[in-house]
Steps between C-alpha positions, in 0.01 A plus 500: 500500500647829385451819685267635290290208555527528882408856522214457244391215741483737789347781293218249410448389879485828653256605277299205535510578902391848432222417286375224771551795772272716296281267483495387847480823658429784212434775760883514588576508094253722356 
């Protein structure tokens, strides 16, 4: 696994825990 890959990997999760978050609890995101 190359870098790129691992920081696209991390990119991809974060944002996937953000979206969840908002999801979760959208008062805190919107």
């Amino acid at each position: 696994m190359t870098l790129f890959h691992l920081v696209g990997a991390i990119v991809a999760t974060l944002l996937l825990v953000y979206l969840i978050a908002a999801l979760l609890f959208p008062e805190d995101f919107l």
